[in-house]
Chimera marker file (.cmm) of the C-alpha trace (Angstrom):
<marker_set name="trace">
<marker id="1" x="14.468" y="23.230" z="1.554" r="1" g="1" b="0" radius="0.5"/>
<marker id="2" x="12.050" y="23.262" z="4.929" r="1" g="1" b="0" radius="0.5"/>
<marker id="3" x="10.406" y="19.953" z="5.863" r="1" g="1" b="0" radius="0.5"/>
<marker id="4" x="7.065" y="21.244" z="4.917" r="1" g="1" b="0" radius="0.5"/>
<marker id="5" x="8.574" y="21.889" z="0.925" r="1" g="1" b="0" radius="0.5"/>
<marker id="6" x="10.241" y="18.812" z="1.041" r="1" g="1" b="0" radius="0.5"/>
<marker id="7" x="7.311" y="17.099" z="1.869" r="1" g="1" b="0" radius="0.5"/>
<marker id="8" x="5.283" y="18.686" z="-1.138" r="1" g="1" b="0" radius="0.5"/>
<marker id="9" x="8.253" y="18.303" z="-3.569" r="1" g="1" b="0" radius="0.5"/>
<marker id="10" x="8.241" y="14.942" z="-3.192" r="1" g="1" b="0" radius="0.5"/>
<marker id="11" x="4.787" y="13.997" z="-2.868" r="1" g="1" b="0" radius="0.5"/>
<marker id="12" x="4.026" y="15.957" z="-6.435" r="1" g="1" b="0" radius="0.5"/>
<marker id="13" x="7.161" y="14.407" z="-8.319" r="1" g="1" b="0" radius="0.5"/>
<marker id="14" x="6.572" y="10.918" z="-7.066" r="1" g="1" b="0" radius="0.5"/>
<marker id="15" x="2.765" y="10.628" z="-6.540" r="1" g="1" b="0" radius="0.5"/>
<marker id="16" x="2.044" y="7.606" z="-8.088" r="1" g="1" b="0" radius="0.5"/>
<marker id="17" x="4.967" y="6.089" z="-5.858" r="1" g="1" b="0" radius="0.5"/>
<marker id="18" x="5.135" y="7.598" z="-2.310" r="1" g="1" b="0" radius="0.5"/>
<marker id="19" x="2.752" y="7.439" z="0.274" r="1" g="1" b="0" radius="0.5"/>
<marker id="20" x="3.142" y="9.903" z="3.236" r="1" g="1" b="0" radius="0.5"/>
<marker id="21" x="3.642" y="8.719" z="6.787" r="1" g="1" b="0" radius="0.5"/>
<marker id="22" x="3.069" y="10.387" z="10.135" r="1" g="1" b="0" radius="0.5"/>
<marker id="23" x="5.672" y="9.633" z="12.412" r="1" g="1" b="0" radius="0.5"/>
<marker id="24" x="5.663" y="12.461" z="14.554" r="1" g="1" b="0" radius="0.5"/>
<marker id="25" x="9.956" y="12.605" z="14.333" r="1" g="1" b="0" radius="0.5"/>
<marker id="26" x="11.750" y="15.705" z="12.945" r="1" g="1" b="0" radius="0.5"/>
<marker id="27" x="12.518" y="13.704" z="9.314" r="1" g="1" b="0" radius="0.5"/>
<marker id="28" x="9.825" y="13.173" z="7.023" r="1" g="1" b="0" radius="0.5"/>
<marker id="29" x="8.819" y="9.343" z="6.192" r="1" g="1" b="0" radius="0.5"/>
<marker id="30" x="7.116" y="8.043" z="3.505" r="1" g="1" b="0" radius="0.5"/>
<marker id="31" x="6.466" y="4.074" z="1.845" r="1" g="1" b="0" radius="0.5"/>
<marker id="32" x="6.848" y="2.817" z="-1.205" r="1" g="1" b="0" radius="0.5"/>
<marker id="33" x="6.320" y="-0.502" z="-2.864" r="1" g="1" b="0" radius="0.5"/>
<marker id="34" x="8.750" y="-2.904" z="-3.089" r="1" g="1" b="0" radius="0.5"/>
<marker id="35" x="8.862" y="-3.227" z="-6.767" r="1" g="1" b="0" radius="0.5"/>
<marker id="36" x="9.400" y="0.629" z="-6.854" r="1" g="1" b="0" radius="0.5"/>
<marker id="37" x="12.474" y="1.019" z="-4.718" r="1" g="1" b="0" radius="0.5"/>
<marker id="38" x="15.522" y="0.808" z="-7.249" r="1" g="1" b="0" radius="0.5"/>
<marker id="39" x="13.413" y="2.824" z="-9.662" r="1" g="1" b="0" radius="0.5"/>
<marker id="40" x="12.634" y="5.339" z="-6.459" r="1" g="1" b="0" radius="0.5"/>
<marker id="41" x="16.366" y="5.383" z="-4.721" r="1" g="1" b="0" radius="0.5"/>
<marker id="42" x="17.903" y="6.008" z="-8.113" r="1" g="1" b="0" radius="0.5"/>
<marker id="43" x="15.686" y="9.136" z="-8.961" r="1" g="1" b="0" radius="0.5"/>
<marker id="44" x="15.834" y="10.888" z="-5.711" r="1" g="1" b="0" radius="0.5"/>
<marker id="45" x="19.927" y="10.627" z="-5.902" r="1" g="1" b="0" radius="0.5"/>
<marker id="46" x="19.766" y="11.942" z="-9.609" r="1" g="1" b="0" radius="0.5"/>
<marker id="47" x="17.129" y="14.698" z="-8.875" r="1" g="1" b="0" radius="0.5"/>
<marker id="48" x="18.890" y="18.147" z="-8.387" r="1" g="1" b="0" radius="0.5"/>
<marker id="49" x="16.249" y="19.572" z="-6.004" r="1" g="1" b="0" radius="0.5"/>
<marker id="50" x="16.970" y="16.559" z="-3.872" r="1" g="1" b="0" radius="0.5"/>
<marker id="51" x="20.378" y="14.695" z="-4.206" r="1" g="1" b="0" radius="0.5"/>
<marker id="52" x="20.060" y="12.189" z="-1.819" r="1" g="1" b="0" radius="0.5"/>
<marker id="53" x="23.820" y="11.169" z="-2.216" r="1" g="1" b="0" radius="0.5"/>
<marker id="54" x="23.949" y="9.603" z="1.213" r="1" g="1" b="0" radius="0.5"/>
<marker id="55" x="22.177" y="6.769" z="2.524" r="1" g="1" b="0" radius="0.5"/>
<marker id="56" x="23.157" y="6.645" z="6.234" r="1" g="1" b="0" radius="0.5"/>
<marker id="57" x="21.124" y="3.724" z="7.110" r="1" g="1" b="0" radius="0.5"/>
<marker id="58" x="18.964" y="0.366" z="6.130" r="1" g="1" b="0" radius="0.5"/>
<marker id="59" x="17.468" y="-1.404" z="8.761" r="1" g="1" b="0" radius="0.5"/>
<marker id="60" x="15.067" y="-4.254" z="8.922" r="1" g="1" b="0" radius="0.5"/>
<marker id="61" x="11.745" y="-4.456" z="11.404" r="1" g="1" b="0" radius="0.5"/>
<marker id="62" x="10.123" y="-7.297" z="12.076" r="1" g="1" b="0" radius="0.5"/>
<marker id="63" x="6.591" y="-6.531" z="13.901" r="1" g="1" b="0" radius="0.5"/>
<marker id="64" x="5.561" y="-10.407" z="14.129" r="1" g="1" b="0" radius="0.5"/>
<marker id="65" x="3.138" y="-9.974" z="10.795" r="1" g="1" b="0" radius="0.5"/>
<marker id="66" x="5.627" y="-8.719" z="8.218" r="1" g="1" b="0" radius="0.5"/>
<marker id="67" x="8.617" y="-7.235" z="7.691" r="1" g="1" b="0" radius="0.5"/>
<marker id="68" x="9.566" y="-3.647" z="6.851" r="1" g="1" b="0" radius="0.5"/>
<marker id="69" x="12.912" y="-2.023" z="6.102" r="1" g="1" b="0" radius="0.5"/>
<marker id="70" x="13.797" y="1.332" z="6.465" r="1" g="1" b="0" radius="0.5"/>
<marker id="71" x="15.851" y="3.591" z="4.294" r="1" g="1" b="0" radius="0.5"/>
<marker id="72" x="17.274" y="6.728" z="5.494" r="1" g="1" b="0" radius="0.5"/>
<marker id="73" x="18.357" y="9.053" z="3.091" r="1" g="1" b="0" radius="0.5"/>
<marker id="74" x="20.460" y="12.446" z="3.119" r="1" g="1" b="0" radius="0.5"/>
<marker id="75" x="22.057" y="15.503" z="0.790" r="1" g="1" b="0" radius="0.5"/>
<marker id="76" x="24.827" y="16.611" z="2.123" r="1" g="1" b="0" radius="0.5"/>
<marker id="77" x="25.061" y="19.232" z="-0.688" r="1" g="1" b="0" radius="0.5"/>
<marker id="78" x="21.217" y="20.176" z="-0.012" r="1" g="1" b="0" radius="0.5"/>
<marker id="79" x="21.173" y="19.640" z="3.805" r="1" g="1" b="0" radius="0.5"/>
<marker id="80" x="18.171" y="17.312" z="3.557" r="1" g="1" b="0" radius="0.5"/>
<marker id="81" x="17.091" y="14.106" z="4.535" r="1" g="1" b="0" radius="0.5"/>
<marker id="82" x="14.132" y="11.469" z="5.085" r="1" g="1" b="0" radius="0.5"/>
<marker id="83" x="13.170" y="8.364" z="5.477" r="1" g="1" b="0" radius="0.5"/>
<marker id="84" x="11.063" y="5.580" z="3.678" r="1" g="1" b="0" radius="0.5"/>
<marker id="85" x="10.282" y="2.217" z="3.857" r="1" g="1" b="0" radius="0.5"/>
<marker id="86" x="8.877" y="-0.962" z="2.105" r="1" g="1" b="0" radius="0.5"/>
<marker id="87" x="6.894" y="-3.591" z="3.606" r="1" g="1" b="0" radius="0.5"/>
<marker id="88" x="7.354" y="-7.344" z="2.870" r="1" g="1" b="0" radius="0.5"/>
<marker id="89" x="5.229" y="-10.726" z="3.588" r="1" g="1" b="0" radius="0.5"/>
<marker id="90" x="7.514" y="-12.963" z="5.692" r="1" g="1" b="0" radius="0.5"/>
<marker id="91" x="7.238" y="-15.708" z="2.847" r="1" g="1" b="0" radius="0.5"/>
<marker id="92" x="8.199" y="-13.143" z="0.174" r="1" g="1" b="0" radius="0.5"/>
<marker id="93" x="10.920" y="-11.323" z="1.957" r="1" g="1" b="0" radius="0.5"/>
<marker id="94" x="13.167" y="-10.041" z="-0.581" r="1" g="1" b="0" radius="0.5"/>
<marker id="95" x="14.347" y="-6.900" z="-2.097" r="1" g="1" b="0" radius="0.5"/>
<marker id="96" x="16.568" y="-5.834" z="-4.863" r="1" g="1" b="0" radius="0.5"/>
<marker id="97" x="19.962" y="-4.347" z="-3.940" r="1" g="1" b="0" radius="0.5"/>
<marker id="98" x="20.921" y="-0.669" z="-3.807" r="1" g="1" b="0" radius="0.5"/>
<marker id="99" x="24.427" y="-0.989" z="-4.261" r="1" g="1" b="0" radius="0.5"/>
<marker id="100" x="24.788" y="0.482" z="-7.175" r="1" g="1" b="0" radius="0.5"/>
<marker id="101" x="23.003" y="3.598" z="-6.625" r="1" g="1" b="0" radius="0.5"/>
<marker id="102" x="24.666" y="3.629" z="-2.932" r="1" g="1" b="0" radius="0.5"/>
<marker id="103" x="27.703" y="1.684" z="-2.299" r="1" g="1" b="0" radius="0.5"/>
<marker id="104" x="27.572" y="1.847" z="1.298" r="1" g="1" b="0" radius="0.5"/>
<marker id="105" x="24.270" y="-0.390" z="1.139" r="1" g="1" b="0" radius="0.5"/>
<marker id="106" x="26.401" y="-3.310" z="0.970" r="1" g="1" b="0" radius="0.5"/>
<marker id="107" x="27.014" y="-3.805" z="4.939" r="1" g="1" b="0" radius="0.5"/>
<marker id="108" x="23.358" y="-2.757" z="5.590" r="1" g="1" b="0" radius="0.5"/>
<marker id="109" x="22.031" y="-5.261" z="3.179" r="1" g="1" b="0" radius="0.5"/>
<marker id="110" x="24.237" y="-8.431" z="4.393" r="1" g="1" b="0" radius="0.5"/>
<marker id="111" x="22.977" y="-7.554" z="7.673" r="1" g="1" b="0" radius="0.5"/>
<marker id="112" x="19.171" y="-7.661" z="6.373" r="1" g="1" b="0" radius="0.5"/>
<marker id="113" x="19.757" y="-11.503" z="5.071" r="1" g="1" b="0" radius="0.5"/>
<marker id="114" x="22.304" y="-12.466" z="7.779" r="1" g="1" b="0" radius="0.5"/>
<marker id="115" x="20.292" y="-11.106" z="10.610" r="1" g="1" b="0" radius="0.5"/>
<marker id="116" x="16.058" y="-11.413" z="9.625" r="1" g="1" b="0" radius="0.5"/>
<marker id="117" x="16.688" y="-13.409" z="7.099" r="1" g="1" b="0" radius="0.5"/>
<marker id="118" x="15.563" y="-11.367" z="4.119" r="1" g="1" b="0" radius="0.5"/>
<marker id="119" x="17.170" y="-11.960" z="0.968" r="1" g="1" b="0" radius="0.5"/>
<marker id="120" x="18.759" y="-9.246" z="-1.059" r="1" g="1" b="0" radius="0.5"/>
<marker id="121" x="19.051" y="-10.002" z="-5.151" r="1" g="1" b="0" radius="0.5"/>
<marker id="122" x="21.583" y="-8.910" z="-7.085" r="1" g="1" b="0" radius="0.5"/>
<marker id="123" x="24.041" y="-8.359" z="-4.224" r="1" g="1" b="0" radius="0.5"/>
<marker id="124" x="27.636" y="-8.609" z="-5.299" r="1" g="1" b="0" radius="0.5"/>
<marker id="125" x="28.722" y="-10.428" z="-1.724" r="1" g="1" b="0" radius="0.5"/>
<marker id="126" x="25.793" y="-11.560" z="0.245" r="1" g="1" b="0" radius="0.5"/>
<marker id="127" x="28.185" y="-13.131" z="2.662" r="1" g="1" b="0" radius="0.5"/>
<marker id="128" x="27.571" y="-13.454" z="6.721" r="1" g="1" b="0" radius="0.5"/>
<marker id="129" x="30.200" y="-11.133" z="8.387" r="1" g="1" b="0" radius="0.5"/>
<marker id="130" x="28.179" y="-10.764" z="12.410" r="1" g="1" b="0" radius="0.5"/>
<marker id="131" x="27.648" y="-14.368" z="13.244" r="1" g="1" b="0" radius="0.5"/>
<marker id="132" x="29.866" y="-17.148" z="12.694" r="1" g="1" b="0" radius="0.5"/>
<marker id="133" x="30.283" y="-18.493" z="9.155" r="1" g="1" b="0" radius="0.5"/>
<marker id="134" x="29.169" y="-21.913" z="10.238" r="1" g="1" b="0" radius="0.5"/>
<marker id="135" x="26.329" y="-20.717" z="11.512" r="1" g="1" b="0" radius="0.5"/>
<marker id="136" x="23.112" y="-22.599" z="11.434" r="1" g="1" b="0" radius="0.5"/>
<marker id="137" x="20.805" y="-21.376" z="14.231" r="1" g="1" b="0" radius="0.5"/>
<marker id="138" x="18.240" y="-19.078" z="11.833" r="1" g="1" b="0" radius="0.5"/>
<marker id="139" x="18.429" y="-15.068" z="12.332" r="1" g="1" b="0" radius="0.5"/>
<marker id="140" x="18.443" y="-13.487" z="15.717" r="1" g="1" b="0" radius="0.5"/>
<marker id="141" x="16.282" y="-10.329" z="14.541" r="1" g="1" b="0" radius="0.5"/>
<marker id="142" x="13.441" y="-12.210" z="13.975" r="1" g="1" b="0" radius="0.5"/>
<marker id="143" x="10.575" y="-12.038" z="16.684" r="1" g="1" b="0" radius="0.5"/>
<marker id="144" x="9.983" y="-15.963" z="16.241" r="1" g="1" b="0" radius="0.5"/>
<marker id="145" x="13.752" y="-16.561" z="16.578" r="1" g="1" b="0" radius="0.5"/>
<marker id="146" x="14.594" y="-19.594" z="19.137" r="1" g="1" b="0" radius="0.5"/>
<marker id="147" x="18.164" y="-21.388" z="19.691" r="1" g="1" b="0" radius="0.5"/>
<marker id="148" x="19.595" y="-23.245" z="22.151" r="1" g="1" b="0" radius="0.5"/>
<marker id="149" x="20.392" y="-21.377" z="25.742" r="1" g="1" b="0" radius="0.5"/>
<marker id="150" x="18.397" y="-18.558" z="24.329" r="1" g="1" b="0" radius="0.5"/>
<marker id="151" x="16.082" y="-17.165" z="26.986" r="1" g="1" b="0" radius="0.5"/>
<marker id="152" x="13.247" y="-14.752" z="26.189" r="1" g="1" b="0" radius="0.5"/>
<marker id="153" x="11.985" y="-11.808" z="27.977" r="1" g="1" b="0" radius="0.5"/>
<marker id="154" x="8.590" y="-11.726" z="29.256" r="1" g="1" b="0" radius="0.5"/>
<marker id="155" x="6.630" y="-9.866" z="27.027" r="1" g="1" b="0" radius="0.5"/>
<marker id="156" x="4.873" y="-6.619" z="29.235" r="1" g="1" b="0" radius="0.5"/>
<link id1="1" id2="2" r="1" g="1" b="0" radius="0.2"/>
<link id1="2" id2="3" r="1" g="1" b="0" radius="0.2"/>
<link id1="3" id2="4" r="1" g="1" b="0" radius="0.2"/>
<link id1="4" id2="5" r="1" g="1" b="0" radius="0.2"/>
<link id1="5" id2="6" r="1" g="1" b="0" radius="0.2"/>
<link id1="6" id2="7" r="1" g="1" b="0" radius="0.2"/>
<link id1="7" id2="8" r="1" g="1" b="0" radius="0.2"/>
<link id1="8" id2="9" r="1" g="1" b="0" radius="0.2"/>
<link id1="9" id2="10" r="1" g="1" b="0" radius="0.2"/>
<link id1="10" id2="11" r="1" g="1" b="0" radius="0.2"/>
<link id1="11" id2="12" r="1" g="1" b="0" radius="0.2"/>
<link id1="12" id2="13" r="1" g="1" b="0" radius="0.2"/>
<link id1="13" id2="14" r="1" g="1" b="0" radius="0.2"/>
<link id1="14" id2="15" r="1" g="1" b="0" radius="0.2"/>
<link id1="15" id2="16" r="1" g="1" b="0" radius="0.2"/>
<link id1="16" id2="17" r="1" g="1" b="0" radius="0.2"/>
<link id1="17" id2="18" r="1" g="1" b="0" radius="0.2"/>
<link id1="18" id2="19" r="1" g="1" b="0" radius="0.2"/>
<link id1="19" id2="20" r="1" g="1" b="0" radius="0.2"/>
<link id1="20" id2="21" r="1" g="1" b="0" radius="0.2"/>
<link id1="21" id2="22" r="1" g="1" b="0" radius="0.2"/>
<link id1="22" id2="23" r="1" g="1" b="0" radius="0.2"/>
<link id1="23" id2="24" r="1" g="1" b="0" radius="0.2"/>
<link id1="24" id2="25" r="1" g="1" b="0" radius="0.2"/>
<link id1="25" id2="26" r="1" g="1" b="0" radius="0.2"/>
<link id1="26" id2="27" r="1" g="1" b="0" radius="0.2"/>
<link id1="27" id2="28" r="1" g="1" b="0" radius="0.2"/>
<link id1="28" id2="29" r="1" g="1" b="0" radius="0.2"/>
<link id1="29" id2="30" r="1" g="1" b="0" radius="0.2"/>
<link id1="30" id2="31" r="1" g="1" b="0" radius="0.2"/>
<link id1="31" id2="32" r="1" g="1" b="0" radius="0.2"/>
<link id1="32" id2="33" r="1" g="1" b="0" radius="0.2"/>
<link id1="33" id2="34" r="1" g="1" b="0" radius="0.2"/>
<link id1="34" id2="35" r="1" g="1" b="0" radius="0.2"/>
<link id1="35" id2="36" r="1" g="1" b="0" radius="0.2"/>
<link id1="36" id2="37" r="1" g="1" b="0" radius="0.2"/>
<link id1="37" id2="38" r="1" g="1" b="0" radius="0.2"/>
<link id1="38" id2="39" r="1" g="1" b="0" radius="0.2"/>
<link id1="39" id2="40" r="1" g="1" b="0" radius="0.2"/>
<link id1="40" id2="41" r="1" g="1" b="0" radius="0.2"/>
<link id1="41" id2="42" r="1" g="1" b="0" radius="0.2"/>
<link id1="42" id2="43" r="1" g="1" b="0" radius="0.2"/>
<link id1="43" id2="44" r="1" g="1" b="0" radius="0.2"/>
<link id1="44" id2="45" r="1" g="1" b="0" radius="0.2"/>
<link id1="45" id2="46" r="1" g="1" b="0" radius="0.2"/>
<link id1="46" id2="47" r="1" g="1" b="0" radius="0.2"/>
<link id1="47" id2="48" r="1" g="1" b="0" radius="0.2"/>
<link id1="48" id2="49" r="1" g="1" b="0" radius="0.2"/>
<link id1="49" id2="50" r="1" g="1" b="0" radius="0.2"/>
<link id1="50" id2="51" r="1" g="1" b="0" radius="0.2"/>
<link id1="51" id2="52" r="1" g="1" b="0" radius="0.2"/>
<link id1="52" id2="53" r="1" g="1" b="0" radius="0.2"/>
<link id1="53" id2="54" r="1" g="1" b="0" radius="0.2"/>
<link id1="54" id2="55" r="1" g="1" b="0" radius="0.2"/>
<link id1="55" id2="56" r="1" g="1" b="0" radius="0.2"/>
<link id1="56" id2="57" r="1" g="1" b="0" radius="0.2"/>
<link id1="57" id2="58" r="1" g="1" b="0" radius="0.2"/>
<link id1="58" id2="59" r="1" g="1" b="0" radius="0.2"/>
<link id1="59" id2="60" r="1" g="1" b="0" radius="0.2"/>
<link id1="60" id2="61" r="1" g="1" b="0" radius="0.2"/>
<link id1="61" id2="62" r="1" g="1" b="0" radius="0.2"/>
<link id1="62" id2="63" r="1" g="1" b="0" radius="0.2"/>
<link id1="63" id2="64" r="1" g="1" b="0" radius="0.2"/>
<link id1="64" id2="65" r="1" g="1" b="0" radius="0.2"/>
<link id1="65" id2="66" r="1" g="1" b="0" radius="0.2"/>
<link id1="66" id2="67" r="1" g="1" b="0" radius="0.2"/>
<link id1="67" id2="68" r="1" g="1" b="0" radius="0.2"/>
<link id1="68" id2="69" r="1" g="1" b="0" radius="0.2"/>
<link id1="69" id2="70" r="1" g="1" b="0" radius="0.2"/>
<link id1="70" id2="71" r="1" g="1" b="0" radius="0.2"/>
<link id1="71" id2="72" r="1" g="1" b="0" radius="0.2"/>
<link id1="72" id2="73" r="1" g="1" b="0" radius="0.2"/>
<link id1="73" id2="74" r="1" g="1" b="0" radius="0.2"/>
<link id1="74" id2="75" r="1" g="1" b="0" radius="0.2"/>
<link id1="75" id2="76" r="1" g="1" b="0" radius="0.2"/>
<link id1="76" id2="77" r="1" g="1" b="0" radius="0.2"/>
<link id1="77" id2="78" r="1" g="1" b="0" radius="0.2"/>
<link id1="78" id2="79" r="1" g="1" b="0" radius="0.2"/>
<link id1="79" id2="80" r="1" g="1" b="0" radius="0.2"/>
<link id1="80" id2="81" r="1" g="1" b="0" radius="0.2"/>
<link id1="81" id2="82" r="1" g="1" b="0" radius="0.2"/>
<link id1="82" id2="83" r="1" g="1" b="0" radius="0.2"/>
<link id1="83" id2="84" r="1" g="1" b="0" radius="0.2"/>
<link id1="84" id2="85" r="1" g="1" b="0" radius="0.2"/>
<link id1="85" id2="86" r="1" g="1" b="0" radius="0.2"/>
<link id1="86" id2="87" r="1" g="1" b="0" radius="0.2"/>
<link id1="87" id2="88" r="1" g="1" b="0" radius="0.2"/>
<link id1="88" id2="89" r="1" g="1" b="0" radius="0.2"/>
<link id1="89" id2="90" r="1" g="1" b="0" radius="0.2"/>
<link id1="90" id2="91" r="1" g="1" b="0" radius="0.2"/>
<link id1="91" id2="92" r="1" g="1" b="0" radius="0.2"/>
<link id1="92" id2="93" r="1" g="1" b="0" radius="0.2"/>
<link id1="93" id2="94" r="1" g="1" b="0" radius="0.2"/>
<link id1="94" id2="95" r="1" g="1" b="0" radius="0.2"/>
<link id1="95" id2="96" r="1" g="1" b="0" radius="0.2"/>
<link id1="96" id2="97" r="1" g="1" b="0" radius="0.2"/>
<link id1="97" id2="98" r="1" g="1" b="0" radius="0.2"/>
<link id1="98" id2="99" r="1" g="1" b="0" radius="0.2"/>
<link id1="99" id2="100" r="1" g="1" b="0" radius="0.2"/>
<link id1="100" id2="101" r="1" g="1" b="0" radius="0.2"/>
<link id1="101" id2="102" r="1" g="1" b="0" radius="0.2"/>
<link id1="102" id2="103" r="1" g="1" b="0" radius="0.2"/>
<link id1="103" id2="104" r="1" g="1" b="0" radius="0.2"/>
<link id1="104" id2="105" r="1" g="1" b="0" radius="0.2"/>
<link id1="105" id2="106" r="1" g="1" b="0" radius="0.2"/>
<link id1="106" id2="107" r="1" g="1" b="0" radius="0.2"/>
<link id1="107" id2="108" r="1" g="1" b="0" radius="0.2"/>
<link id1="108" id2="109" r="1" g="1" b="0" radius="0.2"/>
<link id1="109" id2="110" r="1" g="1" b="0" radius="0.2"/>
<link id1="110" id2="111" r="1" g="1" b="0" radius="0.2"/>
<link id1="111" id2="112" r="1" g="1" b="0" radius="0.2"/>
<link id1="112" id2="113" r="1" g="1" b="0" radius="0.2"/>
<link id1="113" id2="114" r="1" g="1" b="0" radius="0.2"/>
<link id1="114" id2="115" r="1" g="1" b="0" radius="0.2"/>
<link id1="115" id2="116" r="1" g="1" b="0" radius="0.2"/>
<link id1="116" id2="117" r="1" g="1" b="0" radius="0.2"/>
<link id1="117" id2="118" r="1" g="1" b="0" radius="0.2"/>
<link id1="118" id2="119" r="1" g="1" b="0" radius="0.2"/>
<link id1="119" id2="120" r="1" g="1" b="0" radius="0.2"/>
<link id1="120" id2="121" r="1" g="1" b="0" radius="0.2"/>
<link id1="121" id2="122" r="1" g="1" b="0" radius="0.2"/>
<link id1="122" id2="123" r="1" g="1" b="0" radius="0.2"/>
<link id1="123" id2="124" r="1" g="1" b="0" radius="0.2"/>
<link id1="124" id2="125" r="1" g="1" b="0" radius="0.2"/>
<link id1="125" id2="126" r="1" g="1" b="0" radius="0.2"/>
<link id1="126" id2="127" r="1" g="1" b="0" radius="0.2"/>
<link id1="127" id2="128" r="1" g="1" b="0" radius="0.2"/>
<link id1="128" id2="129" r="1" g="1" b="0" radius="0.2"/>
<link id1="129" id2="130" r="1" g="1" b="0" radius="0.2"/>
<link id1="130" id2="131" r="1" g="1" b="0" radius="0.2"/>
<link id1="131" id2="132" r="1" g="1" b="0" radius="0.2"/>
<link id1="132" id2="133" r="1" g="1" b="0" radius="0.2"/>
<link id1="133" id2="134" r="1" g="1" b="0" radius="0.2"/>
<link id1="134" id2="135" r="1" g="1" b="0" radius="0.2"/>
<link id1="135" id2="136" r="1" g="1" b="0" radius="0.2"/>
<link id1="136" id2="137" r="1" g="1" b="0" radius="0.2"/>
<link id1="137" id2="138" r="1" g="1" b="0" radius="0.2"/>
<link id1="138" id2="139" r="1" g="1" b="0" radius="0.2"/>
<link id1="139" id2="140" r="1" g="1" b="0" radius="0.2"/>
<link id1="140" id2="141" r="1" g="1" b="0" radius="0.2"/>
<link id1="141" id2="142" r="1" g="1" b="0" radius="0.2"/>
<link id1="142" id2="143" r="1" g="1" b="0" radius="0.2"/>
<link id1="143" id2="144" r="1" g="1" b="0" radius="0.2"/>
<link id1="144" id2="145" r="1" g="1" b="0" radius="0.2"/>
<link id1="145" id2="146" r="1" g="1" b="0" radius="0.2"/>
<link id1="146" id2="147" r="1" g="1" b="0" radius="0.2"/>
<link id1="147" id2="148" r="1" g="1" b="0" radius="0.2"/>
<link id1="148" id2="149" r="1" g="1" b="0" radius="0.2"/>
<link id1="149" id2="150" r="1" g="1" b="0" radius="0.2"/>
<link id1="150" id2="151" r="1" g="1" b="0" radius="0.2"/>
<link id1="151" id2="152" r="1" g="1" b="0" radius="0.2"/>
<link id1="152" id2="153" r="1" g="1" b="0" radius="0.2"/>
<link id1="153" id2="154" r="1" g="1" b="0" radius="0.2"/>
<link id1="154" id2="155" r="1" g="1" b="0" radius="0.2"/>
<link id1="155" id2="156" r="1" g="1" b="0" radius="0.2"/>
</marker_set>
């Protein structure tokens, strides 16, 4: 399926659920809303046009107003992939887990909590596995992070 079909497929079947992005990269990206995203990840890996039976990546983004977190996506059967993403308030970060529709979400998720902080429900281990285990300094991800002997980069 080219990018451009892809792009249409899922904008028809999921209209109500996906908006389109422009990110000017190679992989298409859409966003979704929070409350859709089990609903969402578990119909685009059961959907034989897609198959999205890989997800290759979750990461968090803090831009100093909210947090987002990426999902990126692939077929290996199809040869397809894309991204999307959800957007959370920092005093209502939280998102439901994907492991069951992708077991391999369980590193990417403990990283979300251990390292910005946002919490992931329904996670079967949401256990800190980067930083210490006695660790008490807040997450490092976070644009507002401060700790001791931690020195900040001018901002250009």
């Amino acid at each position: 399926m080219e990018r451009n079909q892809l792009v249409s497929y899922i904008k028809n079947k999921f209209q109500d659920t996906v908006t389109l992005l422009e990110s000017g990269k190679g992989e298409s990206f859409f966003q979704i809303k929070p409350e859709d995203l089990l609903v969402f990840s578990r119909a685009i890996r059961d959907d034989e046009r897609l198959g999205m039976d890989w997800l290759s990546c979750i990461s968090g983004v803090d831009t100093g107003e909210r947090f987002e977190v990426v999902y990126s996506v692939a077929s290996v059967v199809n040869r397809i992939r894309f991204n999307y993403k959800l957007v959370l308030d920092y005093d209502k970060a939280e998102i439901e887990s994907v492991q069951k529709i992708w077991p391999g979400a369980n590193w990417h998720e403990r990283e979300l909590w251990e390292l910005y902080g946002i919490n992931v429900n329904n996670h079967g281990n949401l256990t800190r596995f980067l930083l210490p285990d006695n660790w008490d300094q807040g997450h490092p991800l976070r644009k507002d992070w401060d700790a001791p002997d931690f020195k900040r980069m001018p901002e250009k």
